[in-house]
TORPA-4810 file (N, C-alpha, C, O; in nm, 3 decimals):
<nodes>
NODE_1_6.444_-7.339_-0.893_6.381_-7.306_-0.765_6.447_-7.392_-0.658_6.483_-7.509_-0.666_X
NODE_2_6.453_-7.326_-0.581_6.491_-7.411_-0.464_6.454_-7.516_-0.374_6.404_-7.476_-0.269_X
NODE_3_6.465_-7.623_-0.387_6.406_-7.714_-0.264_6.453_-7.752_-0.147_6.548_-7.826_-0.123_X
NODE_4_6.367_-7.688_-0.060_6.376_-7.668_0.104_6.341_-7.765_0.162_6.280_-7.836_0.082_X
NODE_5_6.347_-7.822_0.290_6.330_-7.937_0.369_6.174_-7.905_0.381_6.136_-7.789_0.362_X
NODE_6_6.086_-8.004_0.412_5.937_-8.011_0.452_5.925_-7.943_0.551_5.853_-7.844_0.546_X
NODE_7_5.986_-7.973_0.658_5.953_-7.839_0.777_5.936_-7.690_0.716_5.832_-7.626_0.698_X
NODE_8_6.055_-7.659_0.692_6.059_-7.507_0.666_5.951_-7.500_0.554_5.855_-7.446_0.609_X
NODE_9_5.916_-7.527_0.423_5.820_-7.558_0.373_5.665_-7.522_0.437_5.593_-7.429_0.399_X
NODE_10_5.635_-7.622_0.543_5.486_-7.616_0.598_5.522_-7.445_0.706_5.421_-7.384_0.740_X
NODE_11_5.630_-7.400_0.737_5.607_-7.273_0.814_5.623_-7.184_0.746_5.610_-7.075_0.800_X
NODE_12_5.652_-7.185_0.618_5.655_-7.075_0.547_5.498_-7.066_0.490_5.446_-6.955_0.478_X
NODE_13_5.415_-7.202_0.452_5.307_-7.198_0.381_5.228_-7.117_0.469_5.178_-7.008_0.439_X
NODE_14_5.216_-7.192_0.614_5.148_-7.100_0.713_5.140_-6.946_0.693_5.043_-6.884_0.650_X
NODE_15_5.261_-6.896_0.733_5.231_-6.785_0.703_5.159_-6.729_0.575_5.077_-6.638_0.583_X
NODE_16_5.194_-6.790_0.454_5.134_-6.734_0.308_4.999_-6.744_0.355_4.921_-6.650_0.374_X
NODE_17_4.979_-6.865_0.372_4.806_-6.867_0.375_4.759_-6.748_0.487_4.685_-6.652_0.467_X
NODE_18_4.805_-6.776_0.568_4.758_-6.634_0.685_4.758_-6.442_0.533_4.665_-6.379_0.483_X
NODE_19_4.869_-6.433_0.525_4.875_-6.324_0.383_4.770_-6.342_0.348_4.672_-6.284_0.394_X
NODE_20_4.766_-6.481_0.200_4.650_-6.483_0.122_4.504_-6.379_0.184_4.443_-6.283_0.137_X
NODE_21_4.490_-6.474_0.332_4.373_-6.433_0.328_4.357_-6.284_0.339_4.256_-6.215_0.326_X
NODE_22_4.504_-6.247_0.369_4.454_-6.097_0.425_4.418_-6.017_0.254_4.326_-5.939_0.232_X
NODE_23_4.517_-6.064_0.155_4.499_-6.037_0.045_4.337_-6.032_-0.043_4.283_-5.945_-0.111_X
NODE_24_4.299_-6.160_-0.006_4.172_-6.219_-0.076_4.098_-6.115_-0.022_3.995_-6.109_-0.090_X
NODE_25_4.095_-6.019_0.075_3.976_-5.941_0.113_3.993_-5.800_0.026_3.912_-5.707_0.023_X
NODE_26_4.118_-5.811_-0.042_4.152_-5.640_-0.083_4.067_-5.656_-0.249_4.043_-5.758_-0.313_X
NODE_27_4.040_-5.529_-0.275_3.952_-5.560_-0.463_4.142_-5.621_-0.495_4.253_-5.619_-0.441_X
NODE_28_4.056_-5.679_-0.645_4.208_-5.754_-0.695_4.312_-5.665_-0.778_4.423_-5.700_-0.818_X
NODE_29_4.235_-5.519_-0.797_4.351_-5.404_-0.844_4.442_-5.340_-0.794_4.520_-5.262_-0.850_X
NODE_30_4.433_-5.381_-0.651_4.553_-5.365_-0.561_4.603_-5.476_-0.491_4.615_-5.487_-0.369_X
NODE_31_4.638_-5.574_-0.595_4.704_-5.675_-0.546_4.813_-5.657_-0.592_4.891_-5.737_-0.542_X
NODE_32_4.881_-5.561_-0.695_5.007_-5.556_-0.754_5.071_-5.489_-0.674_5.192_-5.511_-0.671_X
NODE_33_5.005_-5.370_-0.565_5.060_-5.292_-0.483_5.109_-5.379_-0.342_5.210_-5.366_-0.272_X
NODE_34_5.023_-5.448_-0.336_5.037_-5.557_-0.176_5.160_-5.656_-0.195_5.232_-5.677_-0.098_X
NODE_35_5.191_-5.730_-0.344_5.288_-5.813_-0.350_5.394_-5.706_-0.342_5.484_-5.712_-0.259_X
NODE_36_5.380_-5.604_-0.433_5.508_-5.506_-0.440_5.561_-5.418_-0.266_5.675_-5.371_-0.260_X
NODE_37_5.489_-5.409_-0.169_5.500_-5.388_-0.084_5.534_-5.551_0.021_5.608_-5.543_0.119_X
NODE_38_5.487_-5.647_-0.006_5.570_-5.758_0.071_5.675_-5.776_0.038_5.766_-5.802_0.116_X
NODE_39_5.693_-5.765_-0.125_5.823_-5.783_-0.136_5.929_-5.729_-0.083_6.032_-5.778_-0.037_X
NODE_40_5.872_-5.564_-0.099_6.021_-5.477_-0.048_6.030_-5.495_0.068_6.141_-5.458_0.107_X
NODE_41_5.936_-5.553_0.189_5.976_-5.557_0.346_6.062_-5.653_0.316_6.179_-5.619_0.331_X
NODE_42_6.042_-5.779_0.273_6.108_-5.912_0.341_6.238_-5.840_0.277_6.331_-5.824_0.356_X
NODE_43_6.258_-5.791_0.137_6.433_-5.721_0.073_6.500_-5.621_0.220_6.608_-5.616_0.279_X
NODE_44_6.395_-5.568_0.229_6.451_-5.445_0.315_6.504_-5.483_0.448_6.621_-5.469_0.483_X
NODE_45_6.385_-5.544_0.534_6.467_-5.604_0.674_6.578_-5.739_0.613_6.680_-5.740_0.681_X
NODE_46_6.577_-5.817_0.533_6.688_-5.868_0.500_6.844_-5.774_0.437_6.965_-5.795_0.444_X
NODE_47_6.787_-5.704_0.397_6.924_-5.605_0.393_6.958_-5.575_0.513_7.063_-5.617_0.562_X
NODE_48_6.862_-5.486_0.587_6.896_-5.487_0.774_6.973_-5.555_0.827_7.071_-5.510_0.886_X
NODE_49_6.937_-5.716_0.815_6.972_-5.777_0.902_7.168_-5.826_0.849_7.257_-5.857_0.928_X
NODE_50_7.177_-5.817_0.712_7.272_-5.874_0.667_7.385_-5.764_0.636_7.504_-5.792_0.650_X
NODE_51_7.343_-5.644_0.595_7.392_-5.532_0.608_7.420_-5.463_0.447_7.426_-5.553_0.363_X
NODE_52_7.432_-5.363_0.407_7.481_-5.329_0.286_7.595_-5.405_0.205_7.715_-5.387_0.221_X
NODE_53_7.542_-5.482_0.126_7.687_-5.523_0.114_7.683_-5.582_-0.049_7.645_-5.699_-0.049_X
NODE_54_7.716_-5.525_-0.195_7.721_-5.571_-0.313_7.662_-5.754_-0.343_7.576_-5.816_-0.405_X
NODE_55_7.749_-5.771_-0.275_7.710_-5.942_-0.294_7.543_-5.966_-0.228_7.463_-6.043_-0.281_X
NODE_56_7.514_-5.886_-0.107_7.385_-5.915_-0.065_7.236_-5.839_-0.168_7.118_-5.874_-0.170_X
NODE_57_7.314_-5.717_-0.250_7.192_-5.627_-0.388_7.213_-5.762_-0.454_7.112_-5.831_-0.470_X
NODE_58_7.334_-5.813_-0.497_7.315_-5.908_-0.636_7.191_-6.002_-0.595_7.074_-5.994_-0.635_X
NODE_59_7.252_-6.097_-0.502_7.179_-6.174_-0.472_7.058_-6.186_-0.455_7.017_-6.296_-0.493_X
NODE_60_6.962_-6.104_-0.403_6.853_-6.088_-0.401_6.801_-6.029_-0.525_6.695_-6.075_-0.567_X
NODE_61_6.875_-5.911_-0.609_6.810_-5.916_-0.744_6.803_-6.022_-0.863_6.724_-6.032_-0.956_X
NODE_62_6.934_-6.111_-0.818_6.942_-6.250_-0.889_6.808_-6.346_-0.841_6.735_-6.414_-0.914_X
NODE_63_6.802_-6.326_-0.695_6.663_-6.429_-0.615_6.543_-6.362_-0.671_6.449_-6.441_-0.657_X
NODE_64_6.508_-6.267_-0.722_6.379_-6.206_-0.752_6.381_-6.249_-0.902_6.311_-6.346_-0.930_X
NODE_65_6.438_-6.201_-0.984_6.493_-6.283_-1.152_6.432_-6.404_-1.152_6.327_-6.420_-1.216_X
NODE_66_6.510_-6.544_-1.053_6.484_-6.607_-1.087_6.309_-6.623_-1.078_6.230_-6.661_-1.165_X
NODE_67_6.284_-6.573_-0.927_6.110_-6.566_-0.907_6.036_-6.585_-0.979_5.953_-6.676_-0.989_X
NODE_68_6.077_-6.428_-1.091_5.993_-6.390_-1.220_6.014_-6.508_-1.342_5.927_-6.518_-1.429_X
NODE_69_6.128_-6.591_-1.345_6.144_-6.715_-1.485_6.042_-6.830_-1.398_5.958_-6.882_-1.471_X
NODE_70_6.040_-6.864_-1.287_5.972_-6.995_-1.199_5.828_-6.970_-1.239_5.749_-7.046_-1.294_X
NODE_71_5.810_-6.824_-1.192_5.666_-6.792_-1.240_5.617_-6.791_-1.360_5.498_-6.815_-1.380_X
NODE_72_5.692_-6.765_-1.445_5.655_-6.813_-1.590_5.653_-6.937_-1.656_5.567_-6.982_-1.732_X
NODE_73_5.770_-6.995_-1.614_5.773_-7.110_-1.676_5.699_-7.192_-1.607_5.662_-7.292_-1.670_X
NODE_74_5.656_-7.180_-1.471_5.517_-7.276_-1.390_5.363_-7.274_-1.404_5.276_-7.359_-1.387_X
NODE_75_5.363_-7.111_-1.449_5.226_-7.067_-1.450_5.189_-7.046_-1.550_5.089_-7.094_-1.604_X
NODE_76_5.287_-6.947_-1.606_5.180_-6.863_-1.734_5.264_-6.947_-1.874_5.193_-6.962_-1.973_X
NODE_77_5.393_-6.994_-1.882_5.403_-7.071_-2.030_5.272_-7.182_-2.089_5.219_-7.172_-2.200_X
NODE_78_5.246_-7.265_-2.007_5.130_-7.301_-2.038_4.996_-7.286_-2.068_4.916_-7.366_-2.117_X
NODE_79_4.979_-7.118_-2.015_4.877_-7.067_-2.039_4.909_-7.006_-2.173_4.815_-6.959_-2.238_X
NODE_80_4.991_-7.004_-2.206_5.039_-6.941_-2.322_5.022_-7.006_-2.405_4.954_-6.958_-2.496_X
NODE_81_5.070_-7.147_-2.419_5.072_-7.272_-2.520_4.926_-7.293_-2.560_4.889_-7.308_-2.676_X
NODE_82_4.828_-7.294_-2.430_4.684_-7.304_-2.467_4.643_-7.206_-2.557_4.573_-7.241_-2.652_X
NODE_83_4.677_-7.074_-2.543_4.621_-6.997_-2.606_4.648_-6.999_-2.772_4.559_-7.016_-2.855_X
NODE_84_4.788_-6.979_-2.801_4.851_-7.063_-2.951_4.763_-7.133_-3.010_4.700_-7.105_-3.112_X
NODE_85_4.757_-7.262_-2.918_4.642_-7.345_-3.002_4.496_-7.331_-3.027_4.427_-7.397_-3.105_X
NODE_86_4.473_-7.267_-2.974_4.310_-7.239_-2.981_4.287_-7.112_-3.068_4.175_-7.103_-3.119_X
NODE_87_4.371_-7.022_-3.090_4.390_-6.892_-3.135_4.496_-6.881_-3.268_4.479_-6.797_-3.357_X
NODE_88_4.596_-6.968_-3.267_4.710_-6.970_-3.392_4.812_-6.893_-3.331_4.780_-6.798_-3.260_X
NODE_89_4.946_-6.926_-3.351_5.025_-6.838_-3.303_5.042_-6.712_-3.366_4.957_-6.688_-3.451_X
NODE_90_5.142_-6.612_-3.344_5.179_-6.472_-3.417_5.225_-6.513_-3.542_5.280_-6.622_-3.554_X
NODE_91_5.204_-6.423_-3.658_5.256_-6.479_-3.804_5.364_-6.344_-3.773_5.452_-6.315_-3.855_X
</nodes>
């Protein structure tokens, strides 16, 4: 993952938290639709702005990849490990 300077950091959180909340009001079965729709704006006007260009698809499908390993290995591997132990792993 990347580590960004503290500024950019606290203006990016801003905004999330402003999201969140708009999120926290939707039922939580359309929360897969709301991330999947933020996502493709910020891809889409960043394609806009940078233009069609091979190196700019990789990159961002490489930046989303990694997303999905950060998110696992931050969030849910551990939830995983708990479960193993309390449950036994797969035979």
């Amino acid at each position: 993952m990347p580590y960004l300077v503290q500024t950019d950091k606290e203006e990016i959180k801003n905004s999330v938290d402003n999201l969140s909340k708009i999120l926290e009001q939707k039922p939580i079965e359309s929360f897969a639709g709301y991330i999947n729709y933020l996502n493709f704006v910020l891809v889409r006007r960043w394609i806009t702005k940078n233009g069609k260009k091979y190196f700019i698809f990789a990159t961002i499908i490489g930046t989303l990849i990694c997303c999905i390993l950060e998110i696992y290995r931050r969030l849910i591997a551990n939830y995983e490990d708990s479960k193993i132990n309390l449950n036994g792993d797969v035979e």
